[in-house]
VOSE-634786 format. One line per field, with one value per residue: residue number from 1; residue in one letter; x, y, z of N, C-alpha, C in turn. Coordinates in nm, 3 decimals. Example, Ala and Ser with C-alpha at 12.3 -4.5 7.8 and 13.67 -1.06 7.14 Angstrom:
residues 2
nr 1	2
rest A	S
n.x 1.319	1.285
n.y -0.569	-0.225
n.z 0.780	0.708
ca.x 1.230	1.367
ca.y -0.450	-0.106
ca.z 0.780	0.714
c.x 1.320	1.290
c.y -0.330	0.003
c.z 0.780	0.787
This chain:
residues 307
nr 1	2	3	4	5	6	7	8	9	10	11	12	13	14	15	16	17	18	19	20	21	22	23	24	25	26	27	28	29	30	31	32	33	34	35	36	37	38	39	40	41	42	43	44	45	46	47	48	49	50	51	52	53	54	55	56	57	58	59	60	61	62	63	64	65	66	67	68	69	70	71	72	73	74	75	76	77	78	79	80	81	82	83	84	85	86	87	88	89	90	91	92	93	94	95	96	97	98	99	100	101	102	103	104	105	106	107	108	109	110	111	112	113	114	115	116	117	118	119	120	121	122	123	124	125	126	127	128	129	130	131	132	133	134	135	136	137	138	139	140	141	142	143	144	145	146	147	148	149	150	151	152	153	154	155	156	157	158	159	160	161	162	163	164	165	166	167	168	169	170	171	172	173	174	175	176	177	178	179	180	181	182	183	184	185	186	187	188	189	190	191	192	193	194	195	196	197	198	199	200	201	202	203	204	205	206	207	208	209	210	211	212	213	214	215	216	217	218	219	220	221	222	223	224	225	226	227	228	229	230	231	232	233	234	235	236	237	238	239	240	241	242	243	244	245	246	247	248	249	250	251	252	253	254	255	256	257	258	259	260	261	262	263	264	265	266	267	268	269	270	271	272	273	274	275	276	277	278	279	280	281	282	283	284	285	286	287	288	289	290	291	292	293	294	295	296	297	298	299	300	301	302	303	304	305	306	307
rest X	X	X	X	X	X	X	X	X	X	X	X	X	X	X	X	X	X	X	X	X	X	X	X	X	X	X	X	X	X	X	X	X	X	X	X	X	X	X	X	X	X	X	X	X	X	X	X	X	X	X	X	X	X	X	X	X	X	X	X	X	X	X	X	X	X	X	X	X	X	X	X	X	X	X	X	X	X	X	X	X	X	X	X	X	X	X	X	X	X	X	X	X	X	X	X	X	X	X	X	X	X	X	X	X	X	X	X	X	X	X	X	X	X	X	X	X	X	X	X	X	X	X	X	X	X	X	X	X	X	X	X	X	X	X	X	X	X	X	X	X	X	X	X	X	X	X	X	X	X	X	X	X	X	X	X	X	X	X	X	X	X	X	X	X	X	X	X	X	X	X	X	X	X	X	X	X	X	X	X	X	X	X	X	X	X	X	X	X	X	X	X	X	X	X	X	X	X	X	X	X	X	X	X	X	X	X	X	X	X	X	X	X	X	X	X	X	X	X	X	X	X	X	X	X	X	X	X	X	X	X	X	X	X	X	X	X	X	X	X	X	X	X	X	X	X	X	X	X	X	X	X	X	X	X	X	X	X	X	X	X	X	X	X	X	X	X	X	X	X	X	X	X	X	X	X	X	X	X	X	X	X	X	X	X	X	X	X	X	X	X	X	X	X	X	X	X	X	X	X	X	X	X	X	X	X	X
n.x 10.330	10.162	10.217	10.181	10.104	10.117	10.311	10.209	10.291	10.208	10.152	10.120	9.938	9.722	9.565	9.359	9.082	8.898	8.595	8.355	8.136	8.151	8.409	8.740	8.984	9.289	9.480	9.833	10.105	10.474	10.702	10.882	11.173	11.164	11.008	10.703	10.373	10.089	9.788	9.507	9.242	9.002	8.655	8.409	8.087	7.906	7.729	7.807	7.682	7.687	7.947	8.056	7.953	7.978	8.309	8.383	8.242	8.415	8.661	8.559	8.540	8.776	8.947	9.111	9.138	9.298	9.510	9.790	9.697	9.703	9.593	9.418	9.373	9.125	9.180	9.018	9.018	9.186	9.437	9.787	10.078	10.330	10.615	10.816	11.108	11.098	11.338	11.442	11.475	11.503	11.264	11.135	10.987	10.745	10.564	10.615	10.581	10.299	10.219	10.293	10.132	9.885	9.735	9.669	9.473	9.093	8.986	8.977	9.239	9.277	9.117	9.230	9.435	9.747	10.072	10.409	10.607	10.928	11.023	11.164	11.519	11.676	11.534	11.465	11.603	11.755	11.625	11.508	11.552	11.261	10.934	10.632	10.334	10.075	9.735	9.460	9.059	9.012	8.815	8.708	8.945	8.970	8.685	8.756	8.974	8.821	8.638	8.793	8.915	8.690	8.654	8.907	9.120	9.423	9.528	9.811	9.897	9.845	9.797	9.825	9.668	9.793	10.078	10.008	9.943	10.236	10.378	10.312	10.403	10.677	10.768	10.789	10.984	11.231	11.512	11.691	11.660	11.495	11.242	10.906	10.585	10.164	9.916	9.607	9.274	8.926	8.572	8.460	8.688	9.031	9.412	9.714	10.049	10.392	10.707	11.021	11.192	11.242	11.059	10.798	10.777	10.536	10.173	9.907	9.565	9.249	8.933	8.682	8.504	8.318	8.122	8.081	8.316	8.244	8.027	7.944	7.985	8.100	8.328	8.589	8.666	8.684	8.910	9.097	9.130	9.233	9.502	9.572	9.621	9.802	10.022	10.073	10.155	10.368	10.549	10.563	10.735	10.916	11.016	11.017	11.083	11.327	11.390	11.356	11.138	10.959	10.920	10.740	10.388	10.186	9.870	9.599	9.283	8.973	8.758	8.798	8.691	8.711	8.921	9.127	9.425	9.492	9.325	9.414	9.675	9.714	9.713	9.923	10.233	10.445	10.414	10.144	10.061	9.895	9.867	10.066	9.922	10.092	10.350	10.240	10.152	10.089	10.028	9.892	9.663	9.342	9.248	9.012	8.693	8.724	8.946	9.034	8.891	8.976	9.254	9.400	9.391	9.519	9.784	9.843	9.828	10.035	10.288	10.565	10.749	10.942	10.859
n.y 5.597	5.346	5.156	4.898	4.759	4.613	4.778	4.916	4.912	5.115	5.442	5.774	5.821	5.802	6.031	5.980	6.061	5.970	6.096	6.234	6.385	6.356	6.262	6.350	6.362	6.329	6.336	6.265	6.295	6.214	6.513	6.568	6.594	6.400	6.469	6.481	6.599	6.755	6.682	6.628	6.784	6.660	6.733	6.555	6.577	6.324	6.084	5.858	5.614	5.623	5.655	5.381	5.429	5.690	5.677	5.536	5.622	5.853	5.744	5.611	5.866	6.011	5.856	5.684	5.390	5.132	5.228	5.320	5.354	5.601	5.626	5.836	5.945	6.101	6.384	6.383	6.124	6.027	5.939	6.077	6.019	6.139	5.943	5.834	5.695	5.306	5.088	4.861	4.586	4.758	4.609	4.551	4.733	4.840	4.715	4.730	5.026	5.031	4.853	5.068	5.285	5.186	5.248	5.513	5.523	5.570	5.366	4.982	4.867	4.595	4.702	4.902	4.998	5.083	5.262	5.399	5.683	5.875	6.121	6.453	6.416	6.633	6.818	6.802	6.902	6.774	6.610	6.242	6.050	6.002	5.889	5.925	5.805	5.684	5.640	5.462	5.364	5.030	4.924	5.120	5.180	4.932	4.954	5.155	5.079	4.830	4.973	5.073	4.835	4.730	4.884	5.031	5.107	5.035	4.995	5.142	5.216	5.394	5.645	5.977	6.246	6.478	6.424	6.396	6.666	6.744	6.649	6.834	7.105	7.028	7.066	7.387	7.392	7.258	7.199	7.300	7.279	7.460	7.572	7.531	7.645	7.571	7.662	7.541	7.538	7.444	7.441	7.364	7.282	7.328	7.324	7.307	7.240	7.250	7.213	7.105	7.060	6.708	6.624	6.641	6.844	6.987	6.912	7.077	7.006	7.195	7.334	7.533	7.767	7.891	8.011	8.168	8.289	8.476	8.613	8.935	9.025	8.823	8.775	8.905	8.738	8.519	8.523	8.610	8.370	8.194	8.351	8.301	8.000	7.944	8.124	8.014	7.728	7.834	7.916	7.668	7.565	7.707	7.773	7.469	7.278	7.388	7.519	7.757	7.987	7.963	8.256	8.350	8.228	8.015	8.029	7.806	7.796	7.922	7.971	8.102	8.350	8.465	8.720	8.593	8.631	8.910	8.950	8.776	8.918	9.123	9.043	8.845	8.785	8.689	8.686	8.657	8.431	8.371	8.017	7.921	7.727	7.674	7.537	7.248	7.201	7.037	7.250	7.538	7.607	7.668	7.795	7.684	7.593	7.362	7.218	7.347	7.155	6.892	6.926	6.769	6.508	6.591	6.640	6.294	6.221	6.349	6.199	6.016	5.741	5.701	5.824
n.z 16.560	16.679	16.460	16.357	16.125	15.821	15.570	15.215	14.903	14.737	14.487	14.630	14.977	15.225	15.450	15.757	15.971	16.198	16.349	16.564	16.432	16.188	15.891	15.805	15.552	15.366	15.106	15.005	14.824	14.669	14.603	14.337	14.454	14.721	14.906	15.088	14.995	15.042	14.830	14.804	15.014	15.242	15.383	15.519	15.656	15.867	16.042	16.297	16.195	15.904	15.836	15.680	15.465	15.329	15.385	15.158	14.983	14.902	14.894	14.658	14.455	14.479	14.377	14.539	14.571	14.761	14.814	15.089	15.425	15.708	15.986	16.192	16.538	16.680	16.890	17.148	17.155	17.303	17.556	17.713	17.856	18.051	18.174	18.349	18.189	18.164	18.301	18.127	17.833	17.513	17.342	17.557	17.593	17.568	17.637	17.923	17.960	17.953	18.177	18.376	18.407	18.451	18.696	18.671	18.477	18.422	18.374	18.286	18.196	18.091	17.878	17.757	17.449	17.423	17.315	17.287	17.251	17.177	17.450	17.426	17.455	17.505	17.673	17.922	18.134	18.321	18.458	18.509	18.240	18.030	17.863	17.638	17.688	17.531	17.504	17.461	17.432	17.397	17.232	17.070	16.877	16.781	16.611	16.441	16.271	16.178	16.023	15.870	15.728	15.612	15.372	15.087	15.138	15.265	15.559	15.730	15.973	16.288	16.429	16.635	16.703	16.806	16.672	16.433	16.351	16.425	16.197	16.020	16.162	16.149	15.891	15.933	16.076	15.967	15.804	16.010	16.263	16.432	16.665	16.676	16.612	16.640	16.631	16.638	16.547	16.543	16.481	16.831	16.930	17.024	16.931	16.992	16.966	17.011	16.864	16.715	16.532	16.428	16.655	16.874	17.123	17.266	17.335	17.360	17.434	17.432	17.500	17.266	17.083	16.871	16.798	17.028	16.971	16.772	16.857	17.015	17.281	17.400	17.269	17.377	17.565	17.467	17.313	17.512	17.656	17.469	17.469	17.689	17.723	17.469	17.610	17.873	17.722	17.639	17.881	17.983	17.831	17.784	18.081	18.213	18.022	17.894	17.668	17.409	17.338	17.016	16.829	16.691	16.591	16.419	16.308	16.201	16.109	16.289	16.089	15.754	15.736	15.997	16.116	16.308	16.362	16.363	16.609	16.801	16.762	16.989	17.232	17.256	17.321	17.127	16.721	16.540	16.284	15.989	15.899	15.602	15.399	15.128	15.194	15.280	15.016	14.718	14.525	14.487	14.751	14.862	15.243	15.290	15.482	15.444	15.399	15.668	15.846	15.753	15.848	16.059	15.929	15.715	15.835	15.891	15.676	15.502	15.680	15.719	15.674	15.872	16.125
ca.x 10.256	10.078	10.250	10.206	10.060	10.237	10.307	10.164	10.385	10.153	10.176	10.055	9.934	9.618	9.507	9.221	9.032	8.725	8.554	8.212	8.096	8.209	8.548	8.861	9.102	9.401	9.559	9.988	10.175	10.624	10.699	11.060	11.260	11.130	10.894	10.533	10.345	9.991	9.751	9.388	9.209	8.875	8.578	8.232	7.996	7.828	7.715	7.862	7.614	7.703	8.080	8.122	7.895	8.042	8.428	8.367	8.170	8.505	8.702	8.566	8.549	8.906	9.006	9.189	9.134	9.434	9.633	9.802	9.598	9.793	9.463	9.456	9.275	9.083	9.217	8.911	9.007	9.318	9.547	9.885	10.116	10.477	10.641	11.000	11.151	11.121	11.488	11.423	11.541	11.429	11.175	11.038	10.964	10.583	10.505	10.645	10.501	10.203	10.219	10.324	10.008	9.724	9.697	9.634	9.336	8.967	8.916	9.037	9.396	9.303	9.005	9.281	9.541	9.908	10.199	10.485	10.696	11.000	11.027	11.317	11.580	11.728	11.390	11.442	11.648	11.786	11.492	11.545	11.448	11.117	10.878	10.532	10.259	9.947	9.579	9.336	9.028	9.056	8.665	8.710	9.028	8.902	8.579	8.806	9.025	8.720	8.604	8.882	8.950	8.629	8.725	8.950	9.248	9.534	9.554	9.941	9.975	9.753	9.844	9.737	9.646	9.937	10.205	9.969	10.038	10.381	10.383	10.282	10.540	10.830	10.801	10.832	11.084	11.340	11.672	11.809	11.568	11.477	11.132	10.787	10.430	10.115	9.749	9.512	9.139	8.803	8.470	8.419	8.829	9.183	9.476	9.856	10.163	10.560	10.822	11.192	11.283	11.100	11.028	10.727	10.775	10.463	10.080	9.764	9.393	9.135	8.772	8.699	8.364	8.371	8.001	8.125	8.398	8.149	7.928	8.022	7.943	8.215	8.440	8.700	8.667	8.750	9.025	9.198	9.121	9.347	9.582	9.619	9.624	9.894	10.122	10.073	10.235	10.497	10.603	10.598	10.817	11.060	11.106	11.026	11.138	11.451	11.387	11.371	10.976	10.939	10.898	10.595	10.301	10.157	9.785	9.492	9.129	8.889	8.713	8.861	8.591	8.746	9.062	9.195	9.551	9.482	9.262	9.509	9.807	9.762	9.724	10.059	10.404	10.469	10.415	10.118	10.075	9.807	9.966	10.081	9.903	10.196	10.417	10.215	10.096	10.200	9.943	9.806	9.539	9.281	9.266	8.879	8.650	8.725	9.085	9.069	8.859	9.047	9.402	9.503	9.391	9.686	9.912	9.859	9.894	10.250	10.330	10.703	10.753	11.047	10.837
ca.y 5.528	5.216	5.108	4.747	4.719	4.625	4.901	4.871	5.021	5.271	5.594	5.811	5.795	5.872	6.042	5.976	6.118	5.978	6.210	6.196	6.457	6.337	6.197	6.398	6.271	6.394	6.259	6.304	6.183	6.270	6.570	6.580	6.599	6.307	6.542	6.435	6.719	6.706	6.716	6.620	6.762	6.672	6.671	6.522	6.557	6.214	6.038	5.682	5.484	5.672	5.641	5.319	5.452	5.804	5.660	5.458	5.753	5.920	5.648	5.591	5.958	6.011	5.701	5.635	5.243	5.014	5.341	5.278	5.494	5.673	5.674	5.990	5.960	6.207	6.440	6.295	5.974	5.915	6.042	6.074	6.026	6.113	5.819	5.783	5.573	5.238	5.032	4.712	4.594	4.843	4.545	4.494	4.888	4.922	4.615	4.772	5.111	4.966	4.868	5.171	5.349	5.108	5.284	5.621	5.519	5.572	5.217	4.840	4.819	4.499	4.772	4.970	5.015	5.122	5.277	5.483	5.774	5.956	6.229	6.487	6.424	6.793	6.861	6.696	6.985	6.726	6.491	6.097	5.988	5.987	5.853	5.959	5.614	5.699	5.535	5.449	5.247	4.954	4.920	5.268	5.151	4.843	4.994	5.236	4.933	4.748	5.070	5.116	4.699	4.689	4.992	5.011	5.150	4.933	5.031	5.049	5.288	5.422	5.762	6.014	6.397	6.554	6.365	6.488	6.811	6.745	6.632	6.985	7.203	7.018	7.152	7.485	7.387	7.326	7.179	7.420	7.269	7.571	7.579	7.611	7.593	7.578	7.681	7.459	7.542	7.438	7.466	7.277	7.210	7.357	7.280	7.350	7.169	7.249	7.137	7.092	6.926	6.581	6.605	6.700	6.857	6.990	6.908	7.095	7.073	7.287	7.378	7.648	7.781	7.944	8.072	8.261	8.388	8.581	8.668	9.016	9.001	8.676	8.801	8.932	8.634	8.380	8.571	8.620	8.205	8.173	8.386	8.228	7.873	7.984	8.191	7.858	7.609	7.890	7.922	7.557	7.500	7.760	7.720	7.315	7.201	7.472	7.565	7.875	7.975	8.098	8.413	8.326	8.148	7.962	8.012	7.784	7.815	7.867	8.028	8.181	8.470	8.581	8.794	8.587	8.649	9.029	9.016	8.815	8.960	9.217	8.974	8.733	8.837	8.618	8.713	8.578	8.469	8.234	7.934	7.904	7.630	7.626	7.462	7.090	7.084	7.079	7.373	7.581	7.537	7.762	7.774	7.699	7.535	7.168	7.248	7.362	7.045	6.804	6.959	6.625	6.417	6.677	6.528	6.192	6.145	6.404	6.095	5.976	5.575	5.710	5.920
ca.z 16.665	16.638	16.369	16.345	16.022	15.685	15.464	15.105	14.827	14.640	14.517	14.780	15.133	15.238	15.599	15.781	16.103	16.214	16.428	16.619	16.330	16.057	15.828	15.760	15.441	15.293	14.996	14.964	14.739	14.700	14.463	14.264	14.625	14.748	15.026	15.071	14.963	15.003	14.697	14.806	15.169	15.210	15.491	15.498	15.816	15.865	16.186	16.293	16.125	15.772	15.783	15.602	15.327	15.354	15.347	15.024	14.823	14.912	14.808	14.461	14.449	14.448	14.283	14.642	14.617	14.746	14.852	15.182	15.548	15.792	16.056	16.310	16.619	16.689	17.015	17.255	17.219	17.349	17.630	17.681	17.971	18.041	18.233	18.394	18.100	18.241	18.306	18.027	17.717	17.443	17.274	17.662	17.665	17.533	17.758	18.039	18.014	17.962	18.321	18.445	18.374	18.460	18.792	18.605	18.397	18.457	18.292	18.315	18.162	17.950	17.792	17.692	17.401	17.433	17.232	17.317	17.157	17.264	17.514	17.403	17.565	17.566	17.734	18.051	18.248	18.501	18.521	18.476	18.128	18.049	17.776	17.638	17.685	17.481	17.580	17.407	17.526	17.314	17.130	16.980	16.826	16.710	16.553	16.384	16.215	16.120	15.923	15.728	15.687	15.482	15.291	15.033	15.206	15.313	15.673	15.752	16.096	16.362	16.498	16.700	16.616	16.834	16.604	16.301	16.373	16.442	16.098	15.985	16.232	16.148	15.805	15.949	16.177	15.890	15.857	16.125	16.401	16.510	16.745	16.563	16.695	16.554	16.728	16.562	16.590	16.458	16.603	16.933	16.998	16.987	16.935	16.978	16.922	16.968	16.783	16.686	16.394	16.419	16.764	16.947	17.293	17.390	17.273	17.446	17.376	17.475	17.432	17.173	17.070	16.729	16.833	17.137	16.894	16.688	17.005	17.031	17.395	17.461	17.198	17.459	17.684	17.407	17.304	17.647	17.686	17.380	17.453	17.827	17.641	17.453	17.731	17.937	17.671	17.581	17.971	18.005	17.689	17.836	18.225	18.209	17.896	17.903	17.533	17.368	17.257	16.917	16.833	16.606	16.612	16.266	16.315	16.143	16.179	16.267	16.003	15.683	15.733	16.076	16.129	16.419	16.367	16.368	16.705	16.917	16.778	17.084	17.341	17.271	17.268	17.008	16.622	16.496	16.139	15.945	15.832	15.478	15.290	14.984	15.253	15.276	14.886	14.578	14.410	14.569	14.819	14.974	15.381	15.332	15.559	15.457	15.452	15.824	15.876	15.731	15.844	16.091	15.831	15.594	15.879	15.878	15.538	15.556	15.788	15.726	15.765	15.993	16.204
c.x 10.179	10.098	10.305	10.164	10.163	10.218	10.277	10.209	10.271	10.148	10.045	10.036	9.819	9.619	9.416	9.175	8.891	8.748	8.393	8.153	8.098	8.356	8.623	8.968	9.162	9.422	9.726	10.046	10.378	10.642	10.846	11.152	11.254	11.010	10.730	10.518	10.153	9.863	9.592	9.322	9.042	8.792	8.440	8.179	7.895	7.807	7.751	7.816	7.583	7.837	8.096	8.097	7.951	8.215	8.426	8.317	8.330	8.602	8.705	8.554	8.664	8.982	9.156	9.211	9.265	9.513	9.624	9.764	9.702	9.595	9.507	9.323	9.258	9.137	9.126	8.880	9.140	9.404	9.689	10.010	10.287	10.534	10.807	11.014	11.191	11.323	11.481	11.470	11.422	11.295	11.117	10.971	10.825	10.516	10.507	10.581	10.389	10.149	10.215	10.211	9.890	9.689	9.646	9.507	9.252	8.899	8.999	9.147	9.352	9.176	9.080	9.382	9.631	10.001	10.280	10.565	10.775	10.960	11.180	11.396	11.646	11.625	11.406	11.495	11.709	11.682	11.560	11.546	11.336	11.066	10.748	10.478	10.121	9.880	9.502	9.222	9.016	8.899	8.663	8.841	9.030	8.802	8.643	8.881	8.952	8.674	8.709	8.925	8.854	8.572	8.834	9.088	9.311	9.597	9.692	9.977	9.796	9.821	9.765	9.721	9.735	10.049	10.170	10.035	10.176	10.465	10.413	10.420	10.661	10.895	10.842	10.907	11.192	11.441	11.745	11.743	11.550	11.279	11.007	10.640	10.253	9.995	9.681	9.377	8.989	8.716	8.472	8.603	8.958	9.275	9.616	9.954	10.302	10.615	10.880	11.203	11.127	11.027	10.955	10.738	10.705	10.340	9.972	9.695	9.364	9.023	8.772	8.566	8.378	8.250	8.018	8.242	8.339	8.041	7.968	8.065	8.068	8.317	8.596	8.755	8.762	8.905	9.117	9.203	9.234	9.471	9.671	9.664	9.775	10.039	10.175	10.189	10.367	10.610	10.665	10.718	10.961	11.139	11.066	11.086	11.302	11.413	11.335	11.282	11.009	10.892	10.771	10.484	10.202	9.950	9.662	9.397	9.079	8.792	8.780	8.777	8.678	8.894	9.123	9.289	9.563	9.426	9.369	9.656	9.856	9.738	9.859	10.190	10.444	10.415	10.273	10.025	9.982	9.867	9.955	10.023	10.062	10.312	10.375	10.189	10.166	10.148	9.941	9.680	9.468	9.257	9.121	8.825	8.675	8.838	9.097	9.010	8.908	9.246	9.481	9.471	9.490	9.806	9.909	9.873	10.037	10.314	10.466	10.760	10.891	10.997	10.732
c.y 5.411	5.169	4.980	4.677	4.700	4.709	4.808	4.953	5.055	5.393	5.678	5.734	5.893	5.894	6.052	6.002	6.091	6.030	6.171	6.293	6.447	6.274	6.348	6.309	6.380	6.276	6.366	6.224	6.298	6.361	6.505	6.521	6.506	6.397	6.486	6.535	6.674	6.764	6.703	6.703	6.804	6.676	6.653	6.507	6.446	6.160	5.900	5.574	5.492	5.684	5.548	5.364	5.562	5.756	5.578	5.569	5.799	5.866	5.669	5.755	6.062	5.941	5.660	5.494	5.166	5.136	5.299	5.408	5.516	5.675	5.757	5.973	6.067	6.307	6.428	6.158	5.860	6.035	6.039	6.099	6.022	6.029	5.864	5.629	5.434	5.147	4.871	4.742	4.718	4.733	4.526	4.653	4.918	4.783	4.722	4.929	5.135	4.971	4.964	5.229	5.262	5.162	5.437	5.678	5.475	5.423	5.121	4.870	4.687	4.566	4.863	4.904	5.079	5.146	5.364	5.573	5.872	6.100	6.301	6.445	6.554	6.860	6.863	6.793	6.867	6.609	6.350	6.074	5.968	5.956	5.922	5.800	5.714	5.581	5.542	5.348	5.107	4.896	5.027	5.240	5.053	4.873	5.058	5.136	4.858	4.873	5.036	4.950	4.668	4.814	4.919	5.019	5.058	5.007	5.014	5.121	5.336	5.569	5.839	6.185	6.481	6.548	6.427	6.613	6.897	6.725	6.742	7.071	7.140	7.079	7.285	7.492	7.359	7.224	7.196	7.350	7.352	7.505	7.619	7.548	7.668	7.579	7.713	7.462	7.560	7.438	7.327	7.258	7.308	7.323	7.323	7.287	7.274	7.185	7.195	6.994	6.815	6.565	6.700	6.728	6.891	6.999	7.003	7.108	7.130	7.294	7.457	7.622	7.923	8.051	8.175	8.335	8.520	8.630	8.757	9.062	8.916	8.706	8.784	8.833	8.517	8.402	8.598	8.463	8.175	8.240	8.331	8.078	7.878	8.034	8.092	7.789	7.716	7.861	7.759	7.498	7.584	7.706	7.579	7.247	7.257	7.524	7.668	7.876	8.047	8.214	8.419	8.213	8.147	7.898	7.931	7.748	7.923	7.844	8.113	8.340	8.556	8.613	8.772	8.609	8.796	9.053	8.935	8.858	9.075	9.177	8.861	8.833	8.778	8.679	8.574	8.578	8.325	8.140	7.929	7.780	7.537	7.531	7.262	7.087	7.140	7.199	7.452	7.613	7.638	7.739	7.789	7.636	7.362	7.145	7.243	7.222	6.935	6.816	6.825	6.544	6.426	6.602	6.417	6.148	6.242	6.298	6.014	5.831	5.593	5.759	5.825
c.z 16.607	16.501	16.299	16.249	15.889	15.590	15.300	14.974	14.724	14.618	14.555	14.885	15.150	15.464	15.613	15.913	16.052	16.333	16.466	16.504	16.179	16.015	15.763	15.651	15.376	15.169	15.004	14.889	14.742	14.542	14.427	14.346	14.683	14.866	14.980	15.118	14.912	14.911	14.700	15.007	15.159	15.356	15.486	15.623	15.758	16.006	16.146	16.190	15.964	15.777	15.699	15.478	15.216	15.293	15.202	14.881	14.824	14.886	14.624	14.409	14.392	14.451	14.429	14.664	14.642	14.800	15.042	15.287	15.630	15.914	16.148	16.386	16.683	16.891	17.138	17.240	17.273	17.487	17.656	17.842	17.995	18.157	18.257	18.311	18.192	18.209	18.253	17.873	17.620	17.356	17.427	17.669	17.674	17.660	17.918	18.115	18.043	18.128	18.437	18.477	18.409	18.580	18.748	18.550	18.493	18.420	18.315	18.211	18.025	17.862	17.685	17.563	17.381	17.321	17.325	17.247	17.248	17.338	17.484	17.502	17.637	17.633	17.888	18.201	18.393	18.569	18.470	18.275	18.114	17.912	17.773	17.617	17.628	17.489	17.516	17.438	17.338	17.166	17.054	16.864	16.712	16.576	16.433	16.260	16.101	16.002	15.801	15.658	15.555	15.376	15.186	15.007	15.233	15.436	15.736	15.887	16.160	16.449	16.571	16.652	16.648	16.703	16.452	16.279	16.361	16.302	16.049	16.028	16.189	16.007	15.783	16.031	16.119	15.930	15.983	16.266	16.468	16.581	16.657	16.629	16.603	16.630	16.606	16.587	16.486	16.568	16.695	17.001	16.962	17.040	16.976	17.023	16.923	16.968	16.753	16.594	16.383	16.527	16.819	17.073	17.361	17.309	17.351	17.376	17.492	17.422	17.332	17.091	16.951	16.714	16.908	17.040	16.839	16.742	17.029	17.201	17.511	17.369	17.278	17.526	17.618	17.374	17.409	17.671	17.577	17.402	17.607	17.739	17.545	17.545	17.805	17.836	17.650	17.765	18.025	17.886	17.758	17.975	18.246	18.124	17.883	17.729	17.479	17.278	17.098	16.871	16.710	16.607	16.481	16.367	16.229	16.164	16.199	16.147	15.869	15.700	15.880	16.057	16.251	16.454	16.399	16.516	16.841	16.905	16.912	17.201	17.364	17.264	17.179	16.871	16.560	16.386	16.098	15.855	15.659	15.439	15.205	15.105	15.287	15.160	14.824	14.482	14.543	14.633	14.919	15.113	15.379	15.441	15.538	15.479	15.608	15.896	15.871	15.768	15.947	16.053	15.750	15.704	15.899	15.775	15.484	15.635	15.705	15.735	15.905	16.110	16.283
């Protein structure tokens, strides 16, 4: 997505998520195989007016200078809209969907900024063609830009945290393209993503309160909210999409301290298992708290120039 920047040949690729809380960064670099396999994941809580200072300690920190950014916007600041693929040349397409959507948004059209990325097509069951148009309002975008411009990074893409993700699952989705999904959760938000191969077919956020988790009181509640949140994207992946759910679910978060995989394994039909680490790096890497923090920062710098 938003990949209008010029790539900058260095080794590695850094990811980055700014966040109203703080900065997310990965470092990847390609083992043996040629696979980007990632080797640094970091997170620092800072407020707005301590990021530039913040991204630079972190910088000279881990001698990141001149290495080319993968940026990841954060999942509250962008939305995402599936469109009946419009009928224009394929270079008139982001113009055009553009258009499509200005009746959609809560905001002026020339406030916003636009990309597009495929919609499967084996997805579609009988529907037209269709595209995904991602929104962003266009000062948040900007701001974001300007950060990293007077940084040390070489800003070459702009993505969004779904596609991060997507980054992640496709590794467990394999050669074979088999189906793989991944419920993503830190305090305040969650996540979940399916995928096929390279292709994302279905993203949802949600709320998620990591407080109420450990509330013995709301325990039950949060846990039936996840496991609805879940059931939901699986039913929609099956009877809308036509595609065949997986039979497991690659859990990370919230906390390394709780045993989430153990408490809704008896609310899903699905199999569910805390994601492996050894699959994005090259050592091995504990599933701590900066880890889980920085994990769509780990996919934006897994980011593919094909993808």
């Amino acid at each position: 997505m938003f990949s209008f920047l010029k790539a900058k040949s260095k080794t590695g690729s850094v990811g980055l998520e700014i966040r109203a809380d703080g900065l997310g960064l990965a470092l990847a670099r390609r083992d043996s195989t040629g696979q980007m396999r990632g080797s640094e994941c970091i997170y620092r809580a800072c407020s707005a007016a301590e990021r530039k200072t913040t991204l630079s300690e972190l910088i000279s920190e881990y001698r990141l200078s001149g290495l080319p950014c993968n940026l990841v916007l954060p999942a509250d600041q962008y939305q995402t809209y599936p469109i009946e693929l419009p009928n224009v040349e394929e270079s008139e397409l982001a113009d055009a969907a553009r258009w499509k959507i200005k009746d959609m948004l809560d905001f002026d059209l020339e406030s916003a900024v636009t990309d597009v990325y495929d919609f499967p097509k084996d997805a579609l069951r009988g529907r037209p063609e269709q595209l995904n148009v991602v929104v962003s309002r266009k000062a948040v975008v900007q701001g974001y830009v300007d950060l990293v411009a007077e940084s040390d990074l070489e800003l070459v893409s702009i993505d969004i945290a779904d596609l991060a993700l997507r980054n992640i699952a496709r590794l467990i989705s394999g050669e074979d393209q088999r189906s793989a999904a991944i419920l993503y959760l830190r305090p305040g938000a969650g996540m979940m993503v399916l995928v096929k191969g390279d292709s994302l077919y279905l993203a949802r956020h949600f709320d998620f309160s990591l407080q109420s988790l450990n509330e013995p009181s709301q325990q039950d509640s949060v846990i039936q909210h996840l496991a609805l949140e879940v059931q939901r994207s699986f039913d929609y992946f099956e009877s809308q999409m036509g595609q065949v759910p997986p039979q497991e679910i690659y859990l990370f978060g919230p906390d390394p301290s709780v045993p989430l995989a153990n408490m809704l394994g008896g609310s899903i039909a699905a199999k569910v298992t805390m994601l492996d680490l050894s699959i994005c790096y090259d050592a091995e890497q504990a599933a701590g708290l900066e880890a889980i923090n920085g994990f769509t920062a780990l996919g934006g710098a897994l980011r593919e120039a094909s993808l």
